[in-house]
C-alpha positions as CSV (number, residue, x, y, z in Angstrom):
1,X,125.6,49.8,66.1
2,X,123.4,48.6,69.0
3,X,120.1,46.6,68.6
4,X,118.2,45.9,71.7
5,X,116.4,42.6,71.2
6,X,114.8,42.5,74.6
7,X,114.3,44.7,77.4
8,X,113.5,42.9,80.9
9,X,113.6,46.3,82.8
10,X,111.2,47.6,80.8
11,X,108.7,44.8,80.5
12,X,108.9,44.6,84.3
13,X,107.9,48.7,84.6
14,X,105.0,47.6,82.6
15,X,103.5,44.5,84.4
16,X,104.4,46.7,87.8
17,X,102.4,49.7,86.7
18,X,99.4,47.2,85.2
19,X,99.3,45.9,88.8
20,X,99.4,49.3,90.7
21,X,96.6,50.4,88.3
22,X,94.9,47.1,89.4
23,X,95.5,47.7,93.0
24,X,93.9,51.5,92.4
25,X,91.0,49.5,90.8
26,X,90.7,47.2,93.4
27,X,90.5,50.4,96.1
28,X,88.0,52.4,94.4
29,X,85.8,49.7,93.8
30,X,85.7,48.7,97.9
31,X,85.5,51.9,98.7
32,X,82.3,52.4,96.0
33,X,80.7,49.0,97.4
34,X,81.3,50.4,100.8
35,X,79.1,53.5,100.1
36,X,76.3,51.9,98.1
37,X,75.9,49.7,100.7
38,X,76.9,51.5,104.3
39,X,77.0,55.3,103.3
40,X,79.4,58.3,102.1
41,X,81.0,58.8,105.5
42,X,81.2,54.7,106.5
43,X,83.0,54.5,103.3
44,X,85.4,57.3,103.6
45,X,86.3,55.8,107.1
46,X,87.0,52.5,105.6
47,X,89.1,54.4,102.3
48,X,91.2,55.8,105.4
49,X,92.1,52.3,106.5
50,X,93.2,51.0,102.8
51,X,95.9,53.1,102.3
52,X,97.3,53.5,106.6
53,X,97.2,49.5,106.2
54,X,99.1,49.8,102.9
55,X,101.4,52.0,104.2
56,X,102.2,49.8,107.4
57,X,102.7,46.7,105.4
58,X,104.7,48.5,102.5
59,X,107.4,50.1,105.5
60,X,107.7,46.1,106.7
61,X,108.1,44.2,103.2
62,X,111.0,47.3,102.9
63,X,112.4,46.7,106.4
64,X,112.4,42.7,105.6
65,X,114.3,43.3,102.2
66,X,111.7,42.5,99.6
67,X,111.1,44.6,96.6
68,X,108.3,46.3,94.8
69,X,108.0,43.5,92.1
70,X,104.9,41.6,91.0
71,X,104.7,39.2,93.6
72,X,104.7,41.6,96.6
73,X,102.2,43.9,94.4
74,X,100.3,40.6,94.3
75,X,100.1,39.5,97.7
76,X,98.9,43.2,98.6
77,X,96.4,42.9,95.8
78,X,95.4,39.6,97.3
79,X,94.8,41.3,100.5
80,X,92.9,43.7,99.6
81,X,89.5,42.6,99.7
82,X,91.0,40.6,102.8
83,X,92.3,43.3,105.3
84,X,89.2,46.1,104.8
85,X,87.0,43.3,106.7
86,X,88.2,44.6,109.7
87,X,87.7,47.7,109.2
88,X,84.0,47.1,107.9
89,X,82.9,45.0,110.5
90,X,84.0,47.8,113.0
91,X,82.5,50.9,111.3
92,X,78.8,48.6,110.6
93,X,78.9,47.8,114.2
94,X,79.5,51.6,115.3
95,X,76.9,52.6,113.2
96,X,74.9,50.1,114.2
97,X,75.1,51.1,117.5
98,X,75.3,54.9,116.9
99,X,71.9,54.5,115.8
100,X,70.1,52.4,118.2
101,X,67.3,54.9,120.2
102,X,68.7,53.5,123.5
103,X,72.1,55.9,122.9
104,X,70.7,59.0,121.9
105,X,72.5,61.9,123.5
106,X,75.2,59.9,124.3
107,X,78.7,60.4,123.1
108,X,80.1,58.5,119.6
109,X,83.3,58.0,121.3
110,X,81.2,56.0,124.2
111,X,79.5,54.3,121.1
112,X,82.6,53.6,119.3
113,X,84.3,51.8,122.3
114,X,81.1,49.8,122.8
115,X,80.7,48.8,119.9
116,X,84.2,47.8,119.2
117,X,84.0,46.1,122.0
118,X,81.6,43.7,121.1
119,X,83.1,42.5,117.8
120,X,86.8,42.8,119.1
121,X,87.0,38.6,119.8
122,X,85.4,37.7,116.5
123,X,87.4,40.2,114.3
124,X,90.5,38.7,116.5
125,X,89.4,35.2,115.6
126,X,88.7,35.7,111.9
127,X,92.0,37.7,111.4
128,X,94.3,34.9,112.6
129,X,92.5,32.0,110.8
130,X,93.3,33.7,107.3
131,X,96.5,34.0,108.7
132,X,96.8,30.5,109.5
133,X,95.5,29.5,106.1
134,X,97.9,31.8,104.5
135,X,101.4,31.6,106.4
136,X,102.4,27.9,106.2
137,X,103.4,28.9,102.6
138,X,106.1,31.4,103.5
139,X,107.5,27.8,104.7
140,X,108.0,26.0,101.5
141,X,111.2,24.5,101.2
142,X,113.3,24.7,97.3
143,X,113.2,26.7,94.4
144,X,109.7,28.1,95.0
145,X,110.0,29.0,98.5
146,X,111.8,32.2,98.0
147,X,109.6,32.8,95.0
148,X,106.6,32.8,96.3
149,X,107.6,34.0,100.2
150,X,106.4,37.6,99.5
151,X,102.7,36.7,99.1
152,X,102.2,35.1,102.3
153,X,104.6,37.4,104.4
154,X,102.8,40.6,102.5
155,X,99.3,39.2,103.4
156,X,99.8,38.4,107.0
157,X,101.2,41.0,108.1
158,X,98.3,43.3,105.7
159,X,95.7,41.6,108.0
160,X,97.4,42.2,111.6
161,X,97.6,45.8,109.9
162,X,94.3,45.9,109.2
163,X,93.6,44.4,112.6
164,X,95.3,47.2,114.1
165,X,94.2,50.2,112.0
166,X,90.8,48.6,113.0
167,X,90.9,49.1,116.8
168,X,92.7,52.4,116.6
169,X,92.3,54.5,113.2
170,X,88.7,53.4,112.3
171,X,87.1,54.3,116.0
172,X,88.8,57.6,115.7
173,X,87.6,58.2,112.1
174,X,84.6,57.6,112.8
175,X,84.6,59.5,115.7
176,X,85.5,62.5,113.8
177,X,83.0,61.6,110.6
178,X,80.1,60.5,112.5
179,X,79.4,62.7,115.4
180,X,78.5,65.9,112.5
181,X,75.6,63.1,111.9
182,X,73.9,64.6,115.0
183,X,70.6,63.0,116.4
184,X,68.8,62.4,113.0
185,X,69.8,59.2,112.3
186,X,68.9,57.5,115.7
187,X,66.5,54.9,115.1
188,X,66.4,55.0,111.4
189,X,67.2,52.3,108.5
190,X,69.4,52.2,105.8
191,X,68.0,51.6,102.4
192,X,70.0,48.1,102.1
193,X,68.3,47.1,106.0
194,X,64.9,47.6,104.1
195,X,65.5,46.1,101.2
196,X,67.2,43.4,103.2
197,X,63.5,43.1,105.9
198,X,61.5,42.8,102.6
């Protein structure tokens, strides 16, 4: 007769299905801030950059050898809220410019390279400095360092991801999601730019 007095294997299932359940949470809810705030089809471009950047970075943490265990689910957890701020600040700005009087009858993918464009140095710029907060602690040195490696190495290369998917996925999705829009929406403000004049 067999007793099992602990069960690691399945104790890890749990806490790794708690934090994909988490990381499902954490997607919706961006995705549902997104489209109080910008609008069903700005949020359904950035929903399509969550999971193409979680994809990318998934493919590299398996090409570099690390497992799906609670750390690298908690880096990508971690980056969450981090590496849709590309993706955010691109769509707002399209928009933004989609629906400035001055480009009526032009064409969205004129728009979308404009306005890409102009927040391409910033969204550079902001990209590398959490990167360069975050990567000097894929560096620590003893029994830690290959402990905690994952979360740095999974969040840095989330955000060039998301840097990426930025420039190339979320001009096209919004090429596709936006132009159906058609010329009713030049010139007029969302209900958060109202709220936020008054």
């Amino acid at each position: 007769m067999v007793t099992v007095t602990r069960n690691y294997g399945e104790t890890a299932k749990e806490k790794s299905n708690e934090l994909l359940f988490h990381m499902l949470i954490a997607i919706v809810s961006v995705s549902v801030l997104i489209m109080v705030t910008l609008g069903l089809r700005e949020s359904g471009i950035v929903a399509t950059a969550i999971p193409v950047t979680l994809a990318l970075t998934l493919a590299l943490l398996y090409l570099y050898g690390y497992t799906l265990n609670r750390v690298t689910l908690f880096a990508l957890i971690f980056s969450i809220g981090i590496l849709v701020d590309d993706a955010i600040v691109v769509v707002e700005n399209i928009v933004r410019h989609y629906r400035l009087p001055e480009n009526r009858g032009r064409s969205i993918l004129d728009v979308a390279v404009e306005a890409v464009d102009e927040v391409g140095n910033p969204t550079i710029l902001a990209t590398f400095t959490v990167i360069a907060a975050i990567i000097p602690m894929a560096f620590v040195r003893g029994l830690m360092g290959p402990y905690m490696r994952p979360i740095p190495v999974g969040a840095s290369a989330a955000m060039l991801f998301s840097l990426i998917v930025a420039f190339i996925v979320t001009p096209w999705a919004s090429f596709r999601l936006l132009k159906k829009e058609g010329e009713a929406t030049h010139g007029t403000e969302g209900w958060s730019t109202k709220l936020y004049r008054r």
